[in-house]
C-alpha positions in Angstrom: 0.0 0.0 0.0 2.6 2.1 0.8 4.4 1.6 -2.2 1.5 2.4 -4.3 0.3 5.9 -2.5 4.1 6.4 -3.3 3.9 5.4 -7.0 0.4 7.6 -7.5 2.1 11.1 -5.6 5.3 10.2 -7.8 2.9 10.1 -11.2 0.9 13.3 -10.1 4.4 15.1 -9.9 5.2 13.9 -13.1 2.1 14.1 -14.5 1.5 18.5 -13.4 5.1 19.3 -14.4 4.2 17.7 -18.1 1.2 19.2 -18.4 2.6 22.8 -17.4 5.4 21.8 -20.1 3.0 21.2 -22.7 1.1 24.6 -22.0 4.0 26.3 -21.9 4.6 25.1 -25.8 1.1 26.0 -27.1 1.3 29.3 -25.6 4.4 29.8 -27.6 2.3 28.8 -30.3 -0.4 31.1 -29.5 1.5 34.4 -28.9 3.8 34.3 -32.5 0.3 33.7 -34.5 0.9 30.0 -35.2 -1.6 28.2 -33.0 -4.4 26.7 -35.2 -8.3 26.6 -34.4 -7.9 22.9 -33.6 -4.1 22.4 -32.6 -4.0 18.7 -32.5 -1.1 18.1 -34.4 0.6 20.7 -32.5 -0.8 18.9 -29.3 0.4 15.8 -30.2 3.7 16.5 -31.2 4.4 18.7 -28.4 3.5 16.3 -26.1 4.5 13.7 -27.4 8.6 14.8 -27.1 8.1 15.9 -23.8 7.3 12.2 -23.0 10.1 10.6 -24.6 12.2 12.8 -22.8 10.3 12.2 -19.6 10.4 8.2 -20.6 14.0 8.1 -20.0 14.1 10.4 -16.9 11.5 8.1 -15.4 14.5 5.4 -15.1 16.5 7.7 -12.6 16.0 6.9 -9.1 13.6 9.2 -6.8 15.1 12.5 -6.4 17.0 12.2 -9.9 12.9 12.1 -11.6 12.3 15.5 -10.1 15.3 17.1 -10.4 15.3 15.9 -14.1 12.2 16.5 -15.1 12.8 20.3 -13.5 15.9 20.3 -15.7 13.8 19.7 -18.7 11.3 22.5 -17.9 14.0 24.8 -17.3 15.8 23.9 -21.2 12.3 24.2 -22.5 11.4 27.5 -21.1 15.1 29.4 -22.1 14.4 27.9 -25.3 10.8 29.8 -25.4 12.3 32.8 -24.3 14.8 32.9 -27.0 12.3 32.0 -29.5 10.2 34.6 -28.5 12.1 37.9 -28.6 13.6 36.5 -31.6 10.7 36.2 -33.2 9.4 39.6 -32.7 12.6 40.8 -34.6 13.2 38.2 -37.4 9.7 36.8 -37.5 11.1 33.5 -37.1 12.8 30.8 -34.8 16.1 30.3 -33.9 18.5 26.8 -35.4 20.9 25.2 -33.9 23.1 27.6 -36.9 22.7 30.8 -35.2 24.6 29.2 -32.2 27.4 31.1 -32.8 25.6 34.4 -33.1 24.6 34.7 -29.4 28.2 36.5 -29.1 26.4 39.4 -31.0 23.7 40.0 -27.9 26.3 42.1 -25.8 26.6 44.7 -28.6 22.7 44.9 -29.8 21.3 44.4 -26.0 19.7 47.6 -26.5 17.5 45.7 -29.4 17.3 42.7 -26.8 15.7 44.7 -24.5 13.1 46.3 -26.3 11.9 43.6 -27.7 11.6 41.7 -24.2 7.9 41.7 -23.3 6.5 41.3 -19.5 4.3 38.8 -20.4 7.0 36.6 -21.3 7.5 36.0 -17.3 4.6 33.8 -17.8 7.1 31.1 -18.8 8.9 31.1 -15.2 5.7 31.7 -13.6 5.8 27.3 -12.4 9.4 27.8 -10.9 8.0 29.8 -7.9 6.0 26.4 -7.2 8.2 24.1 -8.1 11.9 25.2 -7.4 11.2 25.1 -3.7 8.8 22.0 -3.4 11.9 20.2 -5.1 14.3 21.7 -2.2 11.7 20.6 0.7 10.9 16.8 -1.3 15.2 16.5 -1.3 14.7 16.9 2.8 12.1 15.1 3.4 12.3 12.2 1.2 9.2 11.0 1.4 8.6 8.7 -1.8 9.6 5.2 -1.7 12.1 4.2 -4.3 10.4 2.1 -7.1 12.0 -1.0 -7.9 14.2 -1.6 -11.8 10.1 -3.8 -13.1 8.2 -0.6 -11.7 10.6 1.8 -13.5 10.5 -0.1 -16.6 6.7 -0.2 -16.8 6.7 3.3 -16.2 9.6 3.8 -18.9 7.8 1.5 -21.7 4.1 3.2 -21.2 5.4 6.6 -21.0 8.2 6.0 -24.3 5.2 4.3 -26.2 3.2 7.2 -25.9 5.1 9.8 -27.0 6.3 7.8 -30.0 3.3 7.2 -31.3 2.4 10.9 -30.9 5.4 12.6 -32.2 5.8 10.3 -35.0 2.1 10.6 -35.6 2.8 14.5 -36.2 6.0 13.7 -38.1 4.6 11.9 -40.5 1.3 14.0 -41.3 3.3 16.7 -41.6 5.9 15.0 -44.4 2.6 13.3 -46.2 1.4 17.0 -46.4 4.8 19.6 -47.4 6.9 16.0 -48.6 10.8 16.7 -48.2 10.5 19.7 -45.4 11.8 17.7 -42.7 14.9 17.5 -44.7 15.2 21.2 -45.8 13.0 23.4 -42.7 12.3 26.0 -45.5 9.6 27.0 -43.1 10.1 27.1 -39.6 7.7 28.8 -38.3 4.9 26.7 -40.4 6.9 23.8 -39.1 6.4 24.2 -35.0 3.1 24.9 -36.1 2.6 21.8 -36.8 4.7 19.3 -34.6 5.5 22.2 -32.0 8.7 24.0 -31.2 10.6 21.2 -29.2 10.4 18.3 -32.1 12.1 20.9 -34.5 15.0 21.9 -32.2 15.7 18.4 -32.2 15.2 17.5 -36.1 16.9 21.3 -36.7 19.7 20.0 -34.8 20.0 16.7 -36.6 19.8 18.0 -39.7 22.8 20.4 -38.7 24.7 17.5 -37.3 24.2 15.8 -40.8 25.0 18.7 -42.5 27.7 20.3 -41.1 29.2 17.6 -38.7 29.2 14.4 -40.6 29.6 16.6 -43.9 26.9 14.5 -45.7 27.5 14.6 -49.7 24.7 16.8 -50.8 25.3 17.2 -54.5 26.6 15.5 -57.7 28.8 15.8 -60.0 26.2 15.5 -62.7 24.5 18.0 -60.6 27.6 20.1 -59.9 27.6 20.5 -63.6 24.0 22.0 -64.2 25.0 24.2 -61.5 27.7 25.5 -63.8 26.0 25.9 -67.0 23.0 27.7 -65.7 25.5 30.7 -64.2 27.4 30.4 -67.6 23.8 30.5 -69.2 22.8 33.5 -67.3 25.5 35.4 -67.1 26.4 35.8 -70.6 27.0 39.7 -71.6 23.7 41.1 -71.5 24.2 44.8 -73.4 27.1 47.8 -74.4 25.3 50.4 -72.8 28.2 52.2 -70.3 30.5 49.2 -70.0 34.2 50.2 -69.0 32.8 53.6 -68.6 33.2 54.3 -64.9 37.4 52.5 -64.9 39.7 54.2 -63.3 37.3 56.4 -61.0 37.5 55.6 -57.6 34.3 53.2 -55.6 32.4 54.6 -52.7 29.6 52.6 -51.5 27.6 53.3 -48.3 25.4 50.8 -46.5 22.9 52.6 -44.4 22.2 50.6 -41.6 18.1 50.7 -42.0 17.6 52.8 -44.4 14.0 52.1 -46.0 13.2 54.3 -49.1 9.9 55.3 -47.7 11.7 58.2 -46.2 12.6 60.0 -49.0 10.8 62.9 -50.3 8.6 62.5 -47.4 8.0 65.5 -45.0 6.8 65.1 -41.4 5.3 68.0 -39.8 6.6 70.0 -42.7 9.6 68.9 -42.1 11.8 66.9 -44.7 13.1 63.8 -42.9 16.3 63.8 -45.8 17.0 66.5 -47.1 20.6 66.2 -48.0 19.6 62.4 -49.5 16.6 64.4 -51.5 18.9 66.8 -53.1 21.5 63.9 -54.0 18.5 62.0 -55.6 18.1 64.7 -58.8 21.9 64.4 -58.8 22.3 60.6 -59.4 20.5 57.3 -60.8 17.6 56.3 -58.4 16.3 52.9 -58.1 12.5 53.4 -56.6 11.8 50.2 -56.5 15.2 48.6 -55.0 13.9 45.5 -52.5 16.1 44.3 -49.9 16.7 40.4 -49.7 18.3 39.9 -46.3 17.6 37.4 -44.3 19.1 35.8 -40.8 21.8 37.2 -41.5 20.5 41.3 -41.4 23.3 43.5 -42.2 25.9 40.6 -42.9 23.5 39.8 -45.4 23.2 42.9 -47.1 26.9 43.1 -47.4 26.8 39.7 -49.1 24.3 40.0 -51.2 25.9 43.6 -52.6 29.4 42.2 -52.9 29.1 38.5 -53.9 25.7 38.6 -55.5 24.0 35.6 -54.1 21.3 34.5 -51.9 21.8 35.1 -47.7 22.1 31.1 -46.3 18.8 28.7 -45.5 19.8 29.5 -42.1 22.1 31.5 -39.9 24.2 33.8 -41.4 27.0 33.3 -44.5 29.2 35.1 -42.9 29.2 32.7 -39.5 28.5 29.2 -41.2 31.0 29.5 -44.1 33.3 32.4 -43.6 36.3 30.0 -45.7 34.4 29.3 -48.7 35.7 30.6 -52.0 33.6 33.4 -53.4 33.4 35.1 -56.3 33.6 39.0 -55.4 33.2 42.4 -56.4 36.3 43.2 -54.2 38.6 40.6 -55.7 37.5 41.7 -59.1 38.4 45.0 -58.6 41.4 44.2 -57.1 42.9 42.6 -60.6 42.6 45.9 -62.3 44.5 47.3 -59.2 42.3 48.7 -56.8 43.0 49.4 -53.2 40.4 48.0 -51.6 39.1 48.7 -48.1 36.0 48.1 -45.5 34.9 50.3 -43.0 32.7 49.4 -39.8 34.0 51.2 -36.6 32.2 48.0 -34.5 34.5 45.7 -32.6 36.3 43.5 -35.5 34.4 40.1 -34.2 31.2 40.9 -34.8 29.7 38.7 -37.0 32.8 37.2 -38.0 33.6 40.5 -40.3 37.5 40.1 -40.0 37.7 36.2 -41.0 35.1 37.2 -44.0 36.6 40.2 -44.9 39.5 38.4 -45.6 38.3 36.1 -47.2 36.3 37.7 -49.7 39.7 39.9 -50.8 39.6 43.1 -48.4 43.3 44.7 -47.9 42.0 46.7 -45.1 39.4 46.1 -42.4 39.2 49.6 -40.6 37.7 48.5 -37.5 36.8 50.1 -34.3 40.0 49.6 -32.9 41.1 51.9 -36.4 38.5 55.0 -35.3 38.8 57.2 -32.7 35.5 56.8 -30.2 35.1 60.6 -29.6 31.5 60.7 -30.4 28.7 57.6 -29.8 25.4 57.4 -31.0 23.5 54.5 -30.7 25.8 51.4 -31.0 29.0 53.2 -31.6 30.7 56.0 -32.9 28.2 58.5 -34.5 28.0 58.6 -38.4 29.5 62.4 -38.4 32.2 61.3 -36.8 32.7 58.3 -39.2 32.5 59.5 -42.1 34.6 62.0 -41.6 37.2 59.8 -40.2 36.4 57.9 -43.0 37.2 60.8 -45.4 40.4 61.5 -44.2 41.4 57.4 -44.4 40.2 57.5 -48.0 42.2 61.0 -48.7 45.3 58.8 -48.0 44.4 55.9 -49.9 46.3 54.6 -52.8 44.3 55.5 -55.9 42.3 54.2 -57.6 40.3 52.7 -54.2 36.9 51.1 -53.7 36.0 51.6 -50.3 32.7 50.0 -48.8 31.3 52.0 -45.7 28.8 50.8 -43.4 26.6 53.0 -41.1 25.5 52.3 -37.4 23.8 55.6 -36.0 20.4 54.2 -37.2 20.4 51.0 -35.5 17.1 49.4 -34.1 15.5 50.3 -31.5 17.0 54.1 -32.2 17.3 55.2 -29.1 19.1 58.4 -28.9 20.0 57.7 -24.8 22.1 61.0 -24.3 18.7 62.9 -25.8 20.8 64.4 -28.4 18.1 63.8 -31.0 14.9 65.4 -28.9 15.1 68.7 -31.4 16.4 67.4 -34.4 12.8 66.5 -36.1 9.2 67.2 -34.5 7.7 63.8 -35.2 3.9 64.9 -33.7 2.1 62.1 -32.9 5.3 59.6 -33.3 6.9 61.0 -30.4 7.6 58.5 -27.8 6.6 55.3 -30.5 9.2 53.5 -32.5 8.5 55.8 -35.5 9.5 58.3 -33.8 12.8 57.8 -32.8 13.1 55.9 -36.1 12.7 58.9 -38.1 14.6 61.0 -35.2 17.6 58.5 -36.2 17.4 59.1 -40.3 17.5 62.6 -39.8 20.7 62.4 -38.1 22.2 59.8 -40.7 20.8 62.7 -43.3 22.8 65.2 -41.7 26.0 63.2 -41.1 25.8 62.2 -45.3 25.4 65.6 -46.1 28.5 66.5 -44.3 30.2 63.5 -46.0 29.3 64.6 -49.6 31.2 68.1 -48.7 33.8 66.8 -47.0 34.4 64.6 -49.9 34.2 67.7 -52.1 36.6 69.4 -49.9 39.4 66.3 -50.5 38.8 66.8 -54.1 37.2 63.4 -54.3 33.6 63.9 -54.8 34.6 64.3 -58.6 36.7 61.5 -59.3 34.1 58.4 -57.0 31.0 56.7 -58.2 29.4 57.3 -54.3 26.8 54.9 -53.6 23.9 54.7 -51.1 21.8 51.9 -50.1 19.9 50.5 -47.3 20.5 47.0 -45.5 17.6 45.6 -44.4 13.9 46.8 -42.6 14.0 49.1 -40.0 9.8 48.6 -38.8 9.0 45.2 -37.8 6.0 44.0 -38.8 4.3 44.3 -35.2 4.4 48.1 -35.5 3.5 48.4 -39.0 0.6 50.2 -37.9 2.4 53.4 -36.6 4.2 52.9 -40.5 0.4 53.2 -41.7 -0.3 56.3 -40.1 2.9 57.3 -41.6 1.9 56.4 -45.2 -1.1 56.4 -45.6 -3.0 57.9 -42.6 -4.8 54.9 -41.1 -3.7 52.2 -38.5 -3.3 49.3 -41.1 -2.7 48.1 -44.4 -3.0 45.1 -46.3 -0.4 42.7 -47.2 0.5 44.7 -50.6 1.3 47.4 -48.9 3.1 46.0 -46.3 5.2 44.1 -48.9 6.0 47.0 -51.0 7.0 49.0 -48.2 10.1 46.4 -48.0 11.8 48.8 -50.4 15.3 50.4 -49.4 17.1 53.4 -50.1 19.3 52.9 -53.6 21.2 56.1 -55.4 24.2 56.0 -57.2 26.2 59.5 -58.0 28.7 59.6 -60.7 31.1 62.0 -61.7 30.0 65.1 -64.0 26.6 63.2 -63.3 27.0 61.2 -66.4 24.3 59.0 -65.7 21.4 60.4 -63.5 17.7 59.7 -63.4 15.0 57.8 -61.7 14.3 53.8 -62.4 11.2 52.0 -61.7 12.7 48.7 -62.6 11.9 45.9 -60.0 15.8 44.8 -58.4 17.3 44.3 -55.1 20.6 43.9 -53.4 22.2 41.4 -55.4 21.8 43.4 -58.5 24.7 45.8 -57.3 27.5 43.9 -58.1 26.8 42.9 -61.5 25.8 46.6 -62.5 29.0 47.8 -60.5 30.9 45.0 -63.1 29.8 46.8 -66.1 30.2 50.1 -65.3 34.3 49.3 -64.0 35.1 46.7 -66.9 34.5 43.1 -65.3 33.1 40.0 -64.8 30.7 38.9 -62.1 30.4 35.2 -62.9 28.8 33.2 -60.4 26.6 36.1 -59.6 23.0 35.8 -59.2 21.7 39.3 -59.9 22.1 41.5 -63.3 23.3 44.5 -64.6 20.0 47.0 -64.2 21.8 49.3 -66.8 21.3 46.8 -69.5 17.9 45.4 -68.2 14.3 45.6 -68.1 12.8 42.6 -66.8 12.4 43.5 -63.1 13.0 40.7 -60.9 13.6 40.0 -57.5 13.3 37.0 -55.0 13.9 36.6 -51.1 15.0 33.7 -49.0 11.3 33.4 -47.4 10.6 32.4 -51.5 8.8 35.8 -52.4 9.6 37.3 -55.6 8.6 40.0 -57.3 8.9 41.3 -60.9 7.5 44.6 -62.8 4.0 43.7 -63.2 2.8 41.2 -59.6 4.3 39.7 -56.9 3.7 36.8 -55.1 2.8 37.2 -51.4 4.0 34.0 -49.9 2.3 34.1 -46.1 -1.2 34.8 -48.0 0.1 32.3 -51.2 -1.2 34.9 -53.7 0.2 37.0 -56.7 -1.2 39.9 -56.7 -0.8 42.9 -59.0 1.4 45.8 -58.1 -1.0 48.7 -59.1 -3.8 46.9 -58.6 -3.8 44.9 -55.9 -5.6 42.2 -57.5 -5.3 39.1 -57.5 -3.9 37.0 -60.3 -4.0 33.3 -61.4 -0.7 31.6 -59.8 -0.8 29.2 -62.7 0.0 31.8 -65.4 3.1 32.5 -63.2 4.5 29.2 -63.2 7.6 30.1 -65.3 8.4 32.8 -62.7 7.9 30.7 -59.6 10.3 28.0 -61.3 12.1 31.5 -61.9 12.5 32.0 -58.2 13.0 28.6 -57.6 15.9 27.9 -59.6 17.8 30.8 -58.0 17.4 29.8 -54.8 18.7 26.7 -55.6 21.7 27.6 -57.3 22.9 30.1 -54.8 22.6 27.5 -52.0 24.0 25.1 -54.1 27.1 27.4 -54.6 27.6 28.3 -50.5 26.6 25.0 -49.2 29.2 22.9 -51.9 31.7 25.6 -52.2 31.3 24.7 -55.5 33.5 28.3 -56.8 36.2 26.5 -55.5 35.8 23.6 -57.4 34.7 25.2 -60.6 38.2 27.3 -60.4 40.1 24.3 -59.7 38.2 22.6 -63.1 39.2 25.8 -64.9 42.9 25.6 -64.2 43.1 22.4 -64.8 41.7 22.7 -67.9 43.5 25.7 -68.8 47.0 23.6 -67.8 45.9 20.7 -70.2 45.6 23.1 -73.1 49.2 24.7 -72.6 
């Protein structure tokens, strides 16, 4: 008797701290939008890992069930947490492949913090209950240890169970989107499913596989079509202004957030960028310039601008394969004997920018550790103060130079903390919302770009550069796109159009004696840069996946999520619908196939390149080749 009174207050310990387990994963469900009217997959699968787990936790003796199963809650409710706050930046989950980014937390724990919510204490809400009960059942001892049958009853119904759950969910799920186990092109849709805890651990496996093991992934039959559909695409597309722009020295700008919605626009009366707004009737203007980052957010951008392919499935490029062989607008430039360098005044580490800067053919990395700190804004040293540190490096360069800047005064959240920024724009009704401070934050950038053009004048290089400005990635997130409404449009919402379109950044080039100037409406995004850059300085951009927008019209553009865009429609992915641009409505998907195949096939080639390092191989082919002919 007294063994089973033991047995039942054993199983009603076990049986509350799984249930609280399980609620704590639907809730995660619930608050990122992914919960469905009748979760039972989501049910199943959820609970069904937390009893396999449990299963093998049941065959520890008495005090190592509680203090295991407490262990368990504890891994599952940091890994809600993280998932969470990351969600409400990236609008997805974390992998086992941005391990290596939780380094880059201490610098951005300003963004960390904003984003923290205090209804995500509801997760730790259990330990108040639990944590001491433990202590006081560790005193006490008051169970009876269960003998090795007992334990494996318990162990066999309990494993049973959750097996046949989880691989109930697991296989619905594969009978439904076949093959997504394999690549997790959607994670989010994917703990919606079989919940959050069953992909961590098939995310992890799949990285093990993948990176670990270093499972073959391609063939050489396969390597080949790889080959000829770059050679294919990339073949000379047009004359117009090749070569014309050799010699002249390369300025490009990353603007850390810089969406294109705040050009030309006036708040208050006020012009939010006025010095970019002037530049604008001075240069070529791309109004419809998308950006394509992904996990990777400003890495990305930097990627995609100087290699011309697609950010990673997941994680960051710049973290996961840092020593692959890339094909870059640096490198190119540096055969006709440019000096090239990279500005950033962050700490050199962060994410991974000296290993990839070397890599990808940079002679000089000027760092933080290069800039003198005497003015911070935001996340570092202000913009005035970098640029026109950054003048005074350039003025000393060897010439001709291509020099690629990027901006940090404009960081999320945009906090001004010294107040600096209080008088610098009236925002109205922003004032005290994100928007606020957002456009508080572009205004300064504004300024501190306006003082770079005349410094640059000043130096006698203005003349002589092909300056460009673009923007990285999105500075609103999609939870306060209705202060970005107001903004636009004057109402508290707008429709998924809207919304998509709005993912526009700022893109301007400025050339000497404004040779080329003007305003294009062709659809293009970030990795479009390096190919038109190509043309305009006399080289080749072979393995890149954009084009040269000054010998195209065909707009085109496609993100890692799989939306793509060209002049006419694009194709909304979380609504599955392609929808005219001018319109809004809706089109017949099936008349798009060719485009969605389009989209498909460079997403596969450009992961196909990074995940193979198939450059490598391709030059290694070519030389050998070339050694067999001589």
């Amino acid at each position: 008797m007294e063994n089973t009174k033991s047995y039942i207050k054993d199983n009603k310990y076990t049986a509350l701290l799984v249930t609280i387990m399980l609620l704590k994963l639907l809730y995660f469900n619930f608050s990122i939008g992914i919960l469905d009217a009748v979760p039972i997959r989501a049910i199943a699968g959820s609970l069904g890992s937390i009893l396999i787990i449990t299963s093998l936790i049941y065959l520890r003796n008495e005090k190592g069930r509680r203090s295991g199963l407490l262990t368990l809650d504890t891994v599952i409710t940091v890994m809600l947490i993280i998932d969470t706050v990351y969600n409400r930046y990236f609008h997805d989950v974390t992998s086992v492949a941005l391990i290596k980014q939780i380094g880059l937390v201490g610098d951005v724990k300003d963004s960390v913090t904003a984003l923290f919510r205090f209804s995500d204490l509801i997760y730790v809400v259990d330990f108040i209950y639990f944590v001491p009960k433990n202590k006081k059942l560790k005193k006490i001892g008051i169970y009876k240890e269960f003998d090795l049958k007992t334990k494996a009853k318990g162990f066999a119904i309990i494993m049973v169970m959750g097996v046949t759950l989880t691989f109930g969910s697991l296989f619905a799920l594969q009978k439904d989107q076949p093959g997504i186990m394999k690549t997790i092109y959607d994670k989010k849709y994917v703990v919606s499913k079989i919940g959050d805890l069953n992909f961590h651990v098939i995310d992890a496996c799949n990285f093990v596989s993948n990176n670990i093991l270093k499972v073959e992934r391609i063939s050489d039959e396969e390597k080949k079509e790889v080959k000829a559909w770059y050679d294919n695409k990339n073949q000379e597309t047009g004359p117009k202004y090749t070569n014309t722009m050799e010699g002249k020295n390369l300025i490009i700008v990353q603007l850390e957030a810089f969406q294109s919605f705040v050009l030309e626009r006036k708040v208050n009366g006020q012009e939010i960028t006025p010095n970019l707004n002037k530049l604008a009737k001075q240069s070529l203007v791309f109004d419809n310039y998308y950006y394509q980052t992904a996990w990777g957010g400003t890495s990305d951008a930097e990627f995609l601008s100087n290699i011309s392919l697609l950010p990673a499935r997941d994680g960051a490029v710049y973290y996961i394969y840092p020593g692959n062989t890339y094909d870059s607008m640096i490198k190119e430039l540096e055969k006709k004997d440019y000096y090239t360098s990279v500005m950033h005044a962050n700490r050199p580490g962060f994410w991974n920018r000296a290993a990839m800067y070397k890599n990808i053919g940079f002679d000089t990395y000027e760092s933080e550790d290069q800039f003198n700190i005497d003015e911070v804004q935001c996340l570092g040293l202000s913009d005035k103060s970098f640029f026109r540190q950054a003048v005074d490096k350039m003025d000393k360069y060897d010439k001709p130079f291509y020099s690629f800047l990027i901006t940090l005064s404009s960081h999320f959240p945009f906090k001004d903390s010294q107040n600096k920024l209080d008088n610098i724009l009236d925002v109205g009704e922003f004032e005290g919302e994100l928007m606020g401070d957002y456009l508080k934050a572009v205004k300064y950038t504004d300024e501190a770009i306006g003082e770079f053009i005349q410094d640059l004048k000043d130096k006698g290089l203005w003349d002589n550069s092909v300056v460009v400005f673009y923007g990285d990635h999105s500075a609103i997130p999609e939870d306060k796109k209705g202060q970005l409404a107001r903004l636009l449009y004057g109402r508290d919402n707008m429709s998924d159009l809207e919304w998509f379109e709005a993912q526009k950044v700022v893109m301007m080039a400025h050339f000497p004696n404004e040779e080329i100037k003007g305003r294009s409406d062709i659809t293009a995004g970030q990795m479009d840069l390096y190919p038109t850059i190509a043309n305009l300085f006399g080289f080749d951009a072979k393995y890149s996946l954009g084009r040269d927008l000054l010998n195209s019209d065909d707009g085109f553009v496609v993100t890692r999520a799989g939306m793509w865009a060209n002049n006419e429609v694009a194709y909304i992915k979380p609504i599955d619908k392609v929808l005219d641009l001018k319109t809004g409505e809706e089109k017949n998907r099936e008349d798009y196939k060719a485009m969605f195949e389009k989209a498909q096939a460079y997403l596969k080639n450009s992961d196909a390149i990074i995940e193979n390092d198939l450059i490598c191989q391709f030059d290694k082919n070519n030389q050998h080749k070339n050694q067999k002919k001589n």
